[in-house]
Short mmCIF file of the C-alpha atoms (twelve columns), coordinates in Angstrom:
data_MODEL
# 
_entry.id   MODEL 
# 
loop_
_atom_site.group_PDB 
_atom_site.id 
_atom_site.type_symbol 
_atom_site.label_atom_id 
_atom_site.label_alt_id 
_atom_site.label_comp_id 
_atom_site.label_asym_id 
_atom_site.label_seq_id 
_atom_site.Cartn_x 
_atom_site.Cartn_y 
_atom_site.Cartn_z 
_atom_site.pdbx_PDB_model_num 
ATOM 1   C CA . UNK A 1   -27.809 54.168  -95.410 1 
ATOM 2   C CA . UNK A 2   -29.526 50.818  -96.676 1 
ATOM 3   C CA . UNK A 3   -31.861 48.909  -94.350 1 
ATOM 4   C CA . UNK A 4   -28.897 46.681  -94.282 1 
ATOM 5   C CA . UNK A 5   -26.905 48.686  -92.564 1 
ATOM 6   C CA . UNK A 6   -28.707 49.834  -89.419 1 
ATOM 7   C CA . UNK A 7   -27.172 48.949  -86.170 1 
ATOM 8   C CA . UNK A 8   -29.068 46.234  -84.133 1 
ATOM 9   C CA . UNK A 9   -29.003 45.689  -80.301 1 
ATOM 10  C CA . UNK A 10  -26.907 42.375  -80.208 1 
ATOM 11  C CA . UNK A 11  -25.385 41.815  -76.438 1 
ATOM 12  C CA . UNK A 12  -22.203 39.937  -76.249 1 
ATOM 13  C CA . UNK A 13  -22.523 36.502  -74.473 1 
ATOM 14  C CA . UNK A 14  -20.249 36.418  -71.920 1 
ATOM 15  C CA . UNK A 15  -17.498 33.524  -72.547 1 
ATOM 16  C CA . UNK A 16  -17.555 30.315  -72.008 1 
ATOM 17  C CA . UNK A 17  -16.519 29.615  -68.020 1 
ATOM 18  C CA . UNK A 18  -17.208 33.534  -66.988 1 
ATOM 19  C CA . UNK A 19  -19.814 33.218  -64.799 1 
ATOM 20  C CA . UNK A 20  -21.865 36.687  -64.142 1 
ATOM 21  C CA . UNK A 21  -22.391 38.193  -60.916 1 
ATOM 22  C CA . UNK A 22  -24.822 40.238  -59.492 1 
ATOM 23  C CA . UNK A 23  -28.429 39.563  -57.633 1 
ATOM 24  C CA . UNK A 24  -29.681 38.100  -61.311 1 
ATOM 25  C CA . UNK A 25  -26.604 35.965  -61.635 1 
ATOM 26  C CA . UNK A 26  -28.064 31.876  -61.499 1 
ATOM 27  C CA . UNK A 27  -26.703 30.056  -58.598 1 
ATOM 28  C CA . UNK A 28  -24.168 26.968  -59.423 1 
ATOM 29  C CA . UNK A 29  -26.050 23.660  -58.664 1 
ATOM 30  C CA . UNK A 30  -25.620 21.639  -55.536 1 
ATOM 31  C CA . UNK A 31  -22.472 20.089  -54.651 1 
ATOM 32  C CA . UNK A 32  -23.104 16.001  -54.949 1 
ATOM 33  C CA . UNK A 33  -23.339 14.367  -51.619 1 
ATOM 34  C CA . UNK A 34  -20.348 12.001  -50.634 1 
ATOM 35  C CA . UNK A 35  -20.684 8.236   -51.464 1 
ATOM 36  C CA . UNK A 36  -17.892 7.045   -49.761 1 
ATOM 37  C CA . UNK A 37  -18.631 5.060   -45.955 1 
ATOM 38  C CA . UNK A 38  -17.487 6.301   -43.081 1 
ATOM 39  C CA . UNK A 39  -14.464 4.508   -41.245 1 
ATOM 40  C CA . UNK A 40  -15.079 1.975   -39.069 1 
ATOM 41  C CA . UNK A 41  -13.308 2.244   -35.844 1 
ATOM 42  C CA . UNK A 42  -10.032 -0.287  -35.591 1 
ATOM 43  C CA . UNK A 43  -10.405 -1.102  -32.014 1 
ATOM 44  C CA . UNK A 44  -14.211 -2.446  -31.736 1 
ATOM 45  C CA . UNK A 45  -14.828 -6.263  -32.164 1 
ATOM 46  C CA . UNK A 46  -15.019 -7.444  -35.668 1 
ATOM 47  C CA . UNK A 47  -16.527 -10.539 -34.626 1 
ATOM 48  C CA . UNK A 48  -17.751 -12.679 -31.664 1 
ATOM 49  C CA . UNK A 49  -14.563 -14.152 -30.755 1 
ATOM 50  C CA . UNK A 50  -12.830 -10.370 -30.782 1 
ATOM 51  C CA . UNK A 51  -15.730 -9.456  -28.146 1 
ATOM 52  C CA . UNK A 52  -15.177 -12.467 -25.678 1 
ATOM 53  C CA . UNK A 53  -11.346 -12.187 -25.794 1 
ATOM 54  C CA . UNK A 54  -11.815 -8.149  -24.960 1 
ATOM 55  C CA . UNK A 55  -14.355 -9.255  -22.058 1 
ATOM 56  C CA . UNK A 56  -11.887 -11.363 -20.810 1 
ATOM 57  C CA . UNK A 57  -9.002  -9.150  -21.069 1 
ATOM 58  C CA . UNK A 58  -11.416 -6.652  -19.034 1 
ATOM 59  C CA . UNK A 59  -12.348 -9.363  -16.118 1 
ATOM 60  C CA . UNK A 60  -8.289  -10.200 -15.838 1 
ATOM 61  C CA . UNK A 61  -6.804  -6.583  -15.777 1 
ATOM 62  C CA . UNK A 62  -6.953  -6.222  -12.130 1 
ATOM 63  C CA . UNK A 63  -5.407  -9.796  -11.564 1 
ATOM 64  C CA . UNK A 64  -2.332  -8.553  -14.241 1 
ATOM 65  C CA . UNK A 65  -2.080  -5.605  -12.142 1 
ATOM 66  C CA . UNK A 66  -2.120  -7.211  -9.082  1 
ATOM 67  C CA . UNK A 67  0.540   -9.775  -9.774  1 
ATOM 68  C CA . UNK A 68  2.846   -6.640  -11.675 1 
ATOM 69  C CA . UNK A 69  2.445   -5.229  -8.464  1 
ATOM 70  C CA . UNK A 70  3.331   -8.270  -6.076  1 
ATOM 71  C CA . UNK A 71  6.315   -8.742  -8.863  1 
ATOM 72  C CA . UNK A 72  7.869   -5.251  -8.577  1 
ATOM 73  C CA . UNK A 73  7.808   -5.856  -4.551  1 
ATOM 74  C CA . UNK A 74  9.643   -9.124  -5.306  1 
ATOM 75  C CA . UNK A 75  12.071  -7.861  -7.406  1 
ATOM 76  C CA . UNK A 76  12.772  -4.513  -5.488  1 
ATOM 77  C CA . UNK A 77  13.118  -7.074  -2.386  1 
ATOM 78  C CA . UNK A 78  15.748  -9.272  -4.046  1 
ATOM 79  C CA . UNK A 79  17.903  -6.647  -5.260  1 
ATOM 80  C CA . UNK A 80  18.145  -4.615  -1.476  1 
ATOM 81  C CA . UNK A 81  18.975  -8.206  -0.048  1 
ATOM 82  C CA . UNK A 82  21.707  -9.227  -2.703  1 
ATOM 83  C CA . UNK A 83  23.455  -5.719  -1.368  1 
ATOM 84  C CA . UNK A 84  23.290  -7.401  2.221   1 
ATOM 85  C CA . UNK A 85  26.903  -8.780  1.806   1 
ATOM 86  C CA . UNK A 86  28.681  -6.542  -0.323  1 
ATOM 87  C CA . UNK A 87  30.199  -3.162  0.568   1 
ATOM 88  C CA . UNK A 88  30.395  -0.634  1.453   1 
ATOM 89  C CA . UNK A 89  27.875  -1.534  4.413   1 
ATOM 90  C CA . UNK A 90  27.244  1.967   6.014   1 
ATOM 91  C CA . UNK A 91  26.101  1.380   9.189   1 
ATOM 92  C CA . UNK A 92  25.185  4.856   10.126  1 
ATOM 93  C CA . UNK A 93  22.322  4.436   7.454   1 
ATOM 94  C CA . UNK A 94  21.519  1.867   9.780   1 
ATOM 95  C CA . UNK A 95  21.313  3.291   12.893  1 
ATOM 96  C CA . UNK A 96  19.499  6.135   11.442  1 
ATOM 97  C CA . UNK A 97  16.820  4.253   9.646   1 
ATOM 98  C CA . UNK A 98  16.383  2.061   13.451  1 
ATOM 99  C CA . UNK A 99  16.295  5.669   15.321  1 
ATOM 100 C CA . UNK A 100 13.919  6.679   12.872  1 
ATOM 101 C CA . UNK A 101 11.631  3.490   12.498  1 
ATOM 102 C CA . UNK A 102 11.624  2.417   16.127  1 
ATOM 103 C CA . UNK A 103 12.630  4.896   18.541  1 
ATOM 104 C CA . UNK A 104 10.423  7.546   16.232  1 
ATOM 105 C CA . UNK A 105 7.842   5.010   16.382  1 
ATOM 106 C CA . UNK A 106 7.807   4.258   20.413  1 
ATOM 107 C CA . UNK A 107 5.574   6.729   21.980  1 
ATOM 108 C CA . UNK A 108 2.934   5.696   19.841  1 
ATOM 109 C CA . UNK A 109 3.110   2.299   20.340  1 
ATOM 110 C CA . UNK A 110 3.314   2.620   24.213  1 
ATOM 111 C CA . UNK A 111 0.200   4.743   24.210  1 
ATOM 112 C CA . UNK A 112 -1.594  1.956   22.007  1 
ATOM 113 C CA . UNK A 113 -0.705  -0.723  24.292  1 
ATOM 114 C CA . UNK A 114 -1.179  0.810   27.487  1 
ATOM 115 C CA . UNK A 115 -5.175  1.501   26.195  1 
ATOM 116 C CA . UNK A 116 -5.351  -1.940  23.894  1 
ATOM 117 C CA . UNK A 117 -4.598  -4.409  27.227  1 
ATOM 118 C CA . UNK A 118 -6.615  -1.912  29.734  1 
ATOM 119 C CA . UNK A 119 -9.682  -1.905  27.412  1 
ATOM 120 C CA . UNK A 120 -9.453  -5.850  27.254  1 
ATOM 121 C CA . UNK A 121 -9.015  -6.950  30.656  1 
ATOM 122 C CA . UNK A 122 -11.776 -4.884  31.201  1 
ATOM 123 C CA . UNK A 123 -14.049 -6.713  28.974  1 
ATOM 124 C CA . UNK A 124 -12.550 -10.314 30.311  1 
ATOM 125 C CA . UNK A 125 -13.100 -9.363  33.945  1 
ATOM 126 C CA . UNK A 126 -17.010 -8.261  33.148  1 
ATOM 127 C CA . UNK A 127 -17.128 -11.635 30.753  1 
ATOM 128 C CA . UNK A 128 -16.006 -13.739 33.143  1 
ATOM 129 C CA . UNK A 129 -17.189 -12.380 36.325  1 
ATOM 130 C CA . UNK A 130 -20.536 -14.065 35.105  1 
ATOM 131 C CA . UNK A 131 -19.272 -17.710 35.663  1 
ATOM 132 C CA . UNK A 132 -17.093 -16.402 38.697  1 
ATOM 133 C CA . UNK A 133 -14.093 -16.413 36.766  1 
ATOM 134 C CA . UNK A 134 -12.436 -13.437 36.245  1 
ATOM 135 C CA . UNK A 135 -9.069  -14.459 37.557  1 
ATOM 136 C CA . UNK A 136 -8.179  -15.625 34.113  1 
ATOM 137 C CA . UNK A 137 -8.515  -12.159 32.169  1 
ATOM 138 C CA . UNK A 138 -5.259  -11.998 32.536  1 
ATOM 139 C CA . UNK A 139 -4.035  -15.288 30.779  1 
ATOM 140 C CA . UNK A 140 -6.531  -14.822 28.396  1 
ATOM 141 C CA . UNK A 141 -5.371  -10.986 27.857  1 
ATOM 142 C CA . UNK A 142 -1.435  -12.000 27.602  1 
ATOM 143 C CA . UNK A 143 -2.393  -14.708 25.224  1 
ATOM 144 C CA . UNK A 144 -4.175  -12.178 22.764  1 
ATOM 145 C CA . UNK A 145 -1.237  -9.568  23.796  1 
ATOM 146 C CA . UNK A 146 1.668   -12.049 23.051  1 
ATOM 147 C CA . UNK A 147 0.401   -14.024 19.692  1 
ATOM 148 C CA . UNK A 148 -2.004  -11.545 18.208  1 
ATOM 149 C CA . UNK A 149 -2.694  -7.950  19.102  1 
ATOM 150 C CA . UNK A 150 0.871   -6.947  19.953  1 
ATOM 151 C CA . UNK A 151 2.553   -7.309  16.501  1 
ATOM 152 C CA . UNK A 152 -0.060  -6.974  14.578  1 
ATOM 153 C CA . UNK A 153 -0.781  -3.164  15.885  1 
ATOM 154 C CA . UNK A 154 2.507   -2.283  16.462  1 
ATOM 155 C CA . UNK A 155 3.008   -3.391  12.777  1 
ATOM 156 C CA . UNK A 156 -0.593  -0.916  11.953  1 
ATOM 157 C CA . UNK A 157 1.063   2.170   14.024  1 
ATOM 158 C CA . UNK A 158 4.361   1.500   11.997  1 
ATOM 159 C CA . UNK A 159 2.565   1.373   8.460   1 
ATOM 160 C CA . UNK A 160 0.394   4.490   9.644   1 
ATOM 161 C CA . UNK A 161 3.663   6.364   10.699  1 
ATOM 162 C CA . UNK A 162 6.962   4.644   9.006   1 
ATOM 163 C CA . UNK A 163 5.308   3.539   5.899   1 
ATOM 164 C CA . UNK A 164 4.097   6.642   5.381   1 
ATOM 165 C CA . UNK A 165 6.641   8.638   6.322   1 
ATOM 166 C CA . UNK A 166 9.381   6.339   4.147   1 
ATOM 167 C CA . UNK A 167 7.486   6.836   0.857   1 
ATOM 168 C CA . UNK A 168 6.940   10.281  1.495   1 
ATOM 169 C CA . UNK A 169 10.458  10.894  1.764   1 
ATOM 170 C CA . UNK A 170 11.780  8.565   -1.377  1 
ATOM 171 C CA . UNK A 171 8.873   9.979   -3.214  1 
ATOM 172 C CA . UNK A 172 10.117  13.518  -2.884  1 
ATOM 173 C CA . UNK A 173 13.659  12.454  -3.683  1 
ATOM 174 C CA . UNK A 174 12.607  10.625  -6.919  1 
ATOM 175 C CA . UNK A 175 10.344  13.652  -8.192  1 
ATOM 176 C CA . UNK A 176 13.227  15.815  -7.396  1 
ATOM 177 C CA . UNK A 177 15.393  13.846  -9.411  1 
ATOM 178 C CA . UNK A 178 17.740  12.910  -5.882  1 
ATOM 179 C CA . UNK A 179 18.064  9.206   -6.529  1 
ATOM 180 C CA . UNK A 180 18.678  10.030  -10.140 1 
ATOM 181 C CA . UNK A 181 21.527  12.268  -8.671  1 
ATOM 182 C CA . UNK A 182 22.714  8.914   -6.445  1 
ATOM 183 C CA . UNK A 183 23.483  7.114   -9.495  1 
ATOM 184 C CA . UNK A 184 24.988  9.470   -11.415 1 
ATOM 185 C CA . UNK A 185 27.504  9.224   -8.138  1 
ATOM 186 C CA . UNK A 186 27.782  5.424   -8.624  1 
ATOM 187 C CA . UNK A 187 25.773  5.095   -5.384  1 
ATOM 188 C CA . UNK A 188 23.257  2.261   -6.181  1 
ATOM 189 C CA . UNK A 189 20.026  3.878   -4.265  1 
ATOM 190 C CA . UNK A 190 18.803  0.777   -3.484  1 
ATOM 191 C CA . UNK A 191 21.782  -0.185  -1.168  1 
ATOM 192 C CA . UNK A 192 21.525  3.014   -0.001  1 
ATOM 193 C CA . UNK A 193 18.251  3.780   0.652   1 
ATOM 194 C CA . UNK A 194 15.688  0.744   0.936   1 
ATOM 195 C CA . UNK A 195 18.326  -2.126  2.199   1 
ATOM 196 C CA . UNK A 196 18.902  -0.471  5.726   1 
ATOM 197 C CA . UNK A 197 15.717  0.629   6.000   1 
ATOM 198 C CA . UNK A 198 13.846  -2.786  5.442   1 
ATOM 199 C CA . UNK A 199 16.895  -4.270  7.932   1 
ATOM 200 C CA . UNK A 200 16.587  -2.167  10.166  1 
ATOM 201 C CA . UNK A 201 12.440  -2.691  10.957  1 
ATOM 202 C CA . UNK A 202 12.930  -6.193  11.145  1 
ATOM 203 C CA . UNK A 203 15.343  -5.488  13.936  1 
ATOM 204 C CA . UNK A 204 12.645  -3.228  15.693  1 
ATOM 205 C CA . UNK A 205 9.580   -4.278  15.009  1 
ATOM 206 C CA . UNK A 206 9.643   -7.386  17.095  1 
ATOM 207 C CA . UNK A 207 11.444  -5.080  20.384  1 
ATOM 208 C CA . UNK A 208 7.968   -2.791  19.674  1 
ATOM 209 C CA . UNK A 209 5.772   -5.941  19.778  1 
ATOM 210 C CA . UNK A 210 7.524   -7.047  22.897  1 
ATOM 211 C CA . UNK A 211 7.024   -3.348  24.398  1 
ATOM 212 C CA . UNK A 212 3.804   -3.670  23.494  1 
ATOM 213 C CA . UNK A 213 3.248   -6.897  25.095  1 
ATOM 214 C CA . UNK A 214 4.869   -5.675  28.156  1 
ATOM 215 C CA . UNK A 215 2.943   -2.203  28.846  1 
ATOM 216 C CA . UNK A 216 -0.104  -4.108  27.582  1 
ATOM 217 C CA . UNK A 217 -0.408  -6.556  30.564  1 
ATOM 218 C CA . UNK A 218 0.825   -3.582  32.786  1 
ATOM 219 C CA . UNK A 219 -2.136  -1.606  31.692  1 
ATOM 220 C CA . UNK A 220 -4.330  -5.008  31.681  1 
ATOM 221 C CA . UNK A 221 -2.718  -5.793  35.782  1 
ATOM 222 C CA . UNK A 222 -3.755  -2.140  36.664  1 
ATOM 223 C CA . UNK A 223 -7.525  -2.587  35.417  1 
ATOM 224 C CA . UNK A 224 -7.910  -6.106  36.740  1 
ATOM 225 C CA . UNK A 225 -6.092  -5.964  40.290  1 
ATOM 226 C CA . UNK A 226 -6.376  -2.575  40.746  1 
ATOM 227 C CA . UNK A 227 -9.900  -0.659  39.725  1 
ATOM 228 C CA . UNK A 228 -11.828 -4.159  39.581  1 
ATOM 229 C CA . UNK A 229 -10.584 -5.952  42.666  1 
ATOM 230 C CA . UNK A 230 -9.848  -9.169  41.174  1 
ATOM 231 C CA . UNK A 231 -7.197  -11.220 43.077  1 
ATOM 232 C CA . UNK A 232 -3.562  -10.903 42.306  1 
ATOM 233 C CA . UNK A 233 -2.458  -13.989 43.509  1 
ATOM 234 C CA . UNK A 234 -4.783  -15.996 40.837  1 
ATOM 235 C CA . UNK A 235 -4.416  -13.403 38.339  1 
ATOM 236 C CA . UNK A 236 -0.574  -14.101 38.157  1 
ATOM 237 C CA . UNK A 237 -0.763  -17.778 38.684  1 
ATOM 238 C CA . UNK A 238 -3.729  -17.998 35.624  1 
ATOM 239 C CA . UNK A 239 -1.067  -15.190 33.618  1 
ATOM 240 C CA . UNK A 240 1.775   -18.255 34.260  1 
ATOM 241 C CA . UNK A 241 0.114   -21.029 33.387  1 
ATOM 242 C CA . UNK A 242 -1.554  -19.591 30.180  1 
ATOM 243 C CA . UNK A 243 0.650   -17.419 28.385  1 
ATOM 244 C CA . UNK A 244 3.737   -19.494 27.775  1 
ATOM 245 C CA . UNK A 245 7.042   -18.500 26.155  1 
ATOM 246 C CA . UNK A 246 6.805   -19.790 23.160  1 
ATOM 247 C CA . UNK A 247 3.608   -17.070 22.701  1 
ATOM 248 C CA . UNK A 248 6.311   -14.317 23.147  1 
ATOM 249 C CA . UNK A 249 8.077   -15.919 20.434  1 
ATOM 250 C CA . UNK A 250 5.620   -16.403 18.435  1 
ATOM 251 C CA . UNK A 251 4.665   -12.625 18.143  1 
ATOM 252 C CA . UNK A 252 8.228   -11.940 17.597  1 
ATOM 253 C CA . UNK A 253 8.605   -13.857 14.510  1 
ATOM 254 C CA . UNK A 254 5.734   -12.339 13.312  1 
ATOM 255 C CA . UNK A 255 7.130   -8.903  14.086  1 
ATOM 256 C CA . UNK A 256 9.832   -9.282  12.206  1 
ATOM 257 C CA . UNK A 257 8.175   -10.261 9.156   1 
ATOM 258 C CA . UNK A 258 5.477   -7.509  9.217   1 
ATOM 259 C CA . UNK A 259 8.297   -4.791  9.704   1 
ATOM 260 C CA . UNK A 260 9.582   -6.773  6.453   1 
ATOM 261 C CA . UNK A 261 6.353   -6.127  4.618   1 
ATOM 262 C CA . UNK A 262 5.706   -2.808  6.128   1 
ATOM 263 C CA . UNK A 263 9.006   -1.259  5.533   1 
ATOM 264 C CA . UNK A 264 9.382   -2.928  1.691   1 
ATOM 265 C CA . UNK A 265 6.267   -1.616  0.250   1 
ATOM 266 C CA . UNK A 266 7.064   2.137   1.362   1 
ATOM 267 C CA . UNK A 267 10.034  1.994   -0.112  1 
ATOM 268 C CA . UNK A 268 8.544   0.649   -3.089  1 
ATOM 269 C CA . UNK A 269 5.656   3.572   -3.306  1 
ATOM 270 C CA . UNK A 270 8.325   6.108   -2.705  1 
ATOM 271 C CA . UNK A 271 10.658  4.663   -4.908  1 
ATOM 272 C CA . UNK A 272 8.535   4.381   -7.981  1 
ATOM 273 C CA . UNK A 273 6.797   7.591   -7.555  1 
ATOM 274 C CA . UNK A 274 5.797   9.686   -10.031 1 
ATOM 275 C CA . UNK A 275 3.428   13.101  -11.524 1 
ATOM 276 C CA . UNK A 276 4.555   15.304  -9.138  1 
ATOM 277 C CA . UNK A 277 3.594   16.071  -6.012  1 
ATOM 278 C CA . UNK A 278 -0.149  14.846  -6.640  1 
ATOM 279 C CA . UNK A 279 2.319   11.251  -7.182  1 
ATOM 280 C CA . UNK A 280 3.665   11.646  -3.920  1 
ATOM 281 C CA . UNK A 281 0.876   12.040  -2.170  1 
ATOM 282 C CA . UNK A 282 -0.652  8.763   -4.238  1 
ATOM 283 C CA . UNK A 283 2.273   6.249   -3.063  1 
ATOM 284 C CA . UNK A 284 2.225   7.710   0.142   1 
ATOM 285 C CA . UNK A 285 -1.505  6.767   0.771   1 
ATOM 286 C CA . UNK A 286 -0.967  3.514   -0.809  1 
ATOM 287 C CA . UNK A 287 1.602   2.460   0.981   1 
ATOM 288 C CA . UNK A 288 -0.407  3.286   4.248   1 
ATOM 289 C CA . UNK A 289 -3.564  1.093   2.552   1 
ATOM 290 C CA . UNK A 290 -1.554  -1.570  1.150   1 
ATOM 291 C CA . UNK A 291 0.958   -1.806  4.007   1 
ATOM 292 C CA . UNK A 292 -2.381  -2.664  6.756   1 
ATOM 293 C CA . UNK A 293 -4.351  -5.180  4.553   1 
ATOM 294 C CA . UNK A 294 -1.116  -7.118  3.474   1 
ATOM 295 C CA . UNK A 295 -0.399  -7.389  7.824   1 
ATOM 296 C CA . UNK A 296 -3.635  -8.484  8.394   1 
ATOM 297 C CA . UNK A 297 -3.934  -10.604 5.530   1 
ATOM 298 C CA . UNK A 298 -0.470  -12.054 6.427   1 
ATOM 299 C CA . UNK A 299 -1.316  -12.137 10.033  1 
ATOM 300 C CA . UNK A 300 -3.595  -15.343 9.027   1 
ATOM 301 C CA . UNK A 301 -1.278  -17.044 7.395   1 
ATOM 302 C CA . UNK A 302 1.783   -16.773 9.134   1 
ATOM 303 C CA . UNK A 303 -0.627  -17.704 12.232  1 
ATOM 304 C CA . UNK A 304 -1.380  -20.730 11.313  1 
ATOM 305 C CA . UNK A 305 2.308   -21.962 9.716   1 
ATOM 306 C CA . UNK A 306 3.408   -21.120 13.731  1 
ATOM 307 C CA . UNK A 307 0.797   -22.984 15.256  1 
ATOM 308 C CA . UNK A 308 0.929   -26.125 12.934  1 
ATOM 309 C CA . UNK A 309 4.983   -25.780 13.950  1 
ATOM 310 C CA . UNK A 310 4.641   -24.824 17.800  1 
ATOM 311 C CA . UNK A 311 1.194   -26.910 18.934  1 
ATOM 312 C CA . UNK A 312 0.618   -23.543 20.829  1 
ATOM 313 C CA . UNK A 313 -3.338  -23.857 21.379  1 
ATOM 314 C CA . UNK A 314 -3.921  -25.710 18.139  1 
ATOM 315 C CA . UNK A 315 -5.398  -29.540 18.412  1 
ATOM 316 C CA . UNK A 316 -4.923  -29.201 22.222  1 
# 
């Protein structure tokens, strides 16, 4: 064997792209970092005008919602009334929508104006008993009775009770898919179900307002006459000559257009209803809410179109 030919240690490299493992093995270099910029969010401002238009949008979204709101009302209002003349007319709806709206609604309202004209003939006889005159509590009781506190809360008790109870009840039937049921029939569920109720509470509202006019000055006679020992002859003669019948009618009219208001918007928060019975309870306390501002909001109004048509106590 030649010098030539003696066997030398040569290790095999391993091939190209093996790479070795073990604890020895070198570790692959860092992975390079990402250039690219991160994506800017489509809905933020690009520019100053972009910012003041979404500022504005922001200030006017409760005014949109508010008029959507006023405009659904509307709408649901004209299509129960365009059913008015057209049949079928079901009057037993009717009757059961007045049972249940005023008759329902009269204990209540009795109890509230028994207590609302006794509590203010008592403050008018110890108010006027200073000057000597508390002989006119009861015109000035009636008055308040008759134009004011008689409609307005008999139309508070209905909103707190009817309102209530009326979107409660479409409310269920919508979530329960009833009304979708009703058309499926070819009943139109408007005609059916918000027409005779918004009928019939301008039908009873005003004969609550009157019963509440009527138990009211009983309750105010009994504190007056009775417990403070004012005279009956001059309360009745100040009760004539104050309140005069075209107060009675005044409160009426008004009656009949806050058992409009009342009744419509129930229906409305029953009818659109929605998520359940979380939903439900929702329209149900909105129509109770919504039902006593609009009244009293109304109630200012409507008070002085009346008085700039009647002269009742205005200019005088």
């Amino acid at each position: 064997m030649t010098p030539d030919d003696e066997p030398t240690d040569v290790r095999a490299l391993p091939p190209p792209g093996d790479a070795r493992k073990g604890p020895g093995a070198p570790k692959p270099p860092p992975a390079p970092a990402p250039t690219s910029l991160p994506e800017l969010d489509p809905g933020a401002p690009t520019s100053v005008g972009g910012a003041l238009w979404d500022g504005v949008k922001g200030v006017g979204s409760p005014l949109v919602r508010f008029l959507d709101v006023v405009g659904g009302h509307l709408i649901l209002a004209g299509k129960a009334l365009s059913w008015l003349p057209r049949r079928p007319y079901r009057f037993g709806n009717y009757l059961e929508a007045a049972e249940y709206i005023g008759f329902g609604s009269l204990p209540i309202v009795l109890l509230v104006g028994a207590f609302s004209g006794m509590v203010l003939s008592l403050q008018s006889v110890y108010a006027f008993r200073a000057f000597g005159l508390e002989s006119f509590s009861g015109g000035t009781t009636g008055k308040a009775l008759a134009i004011e506190l008689g409609p307005v809360l008999c139309a508070l008790m209905l909103a707190g009770r009817a309102g209530s109870g009326i979107a409660t009840e479409l409310g269920t039937m919508r979530i329960s898919e009833q009304i979708d049921a009703l058309e499926s029939m070819a009943v139109n569920p408007i005609q059916y179900l918000v027409l005779p109720r918004v009928i019939a509470a301008m039908i009873v509202t005003p004969i609550l307002s009157l019963l509440f006019f009527v138990i009211g000055m009983f309750g105010a006679f009994l504190v007056a006459v009775v417990l403070e020992h004012v005279d009956q002859g001059a309360w009745l003669s100040n009760l004539r000559d104050i309140v005069q019948p075209i107060d009675v009618v005044q409160g009426l009219i008004k009656g009949v257009f806050f058992g409009f208001m009342v009744t419509l918007i129930g229906c409305y928060q029953g009818y659109n209803a929605s998520g359940g019975g979380r939903g439900v309870g929702l329209g149900t306390t909105r129509a109770v809410v919504i039902g006593s501002v609009t009244t009293l909001v109304t109630d200012y109004f409507l008070s002085d179109i009346l008085l700039s048509i009647f002269g009742s106590g205005k200019g005088r």
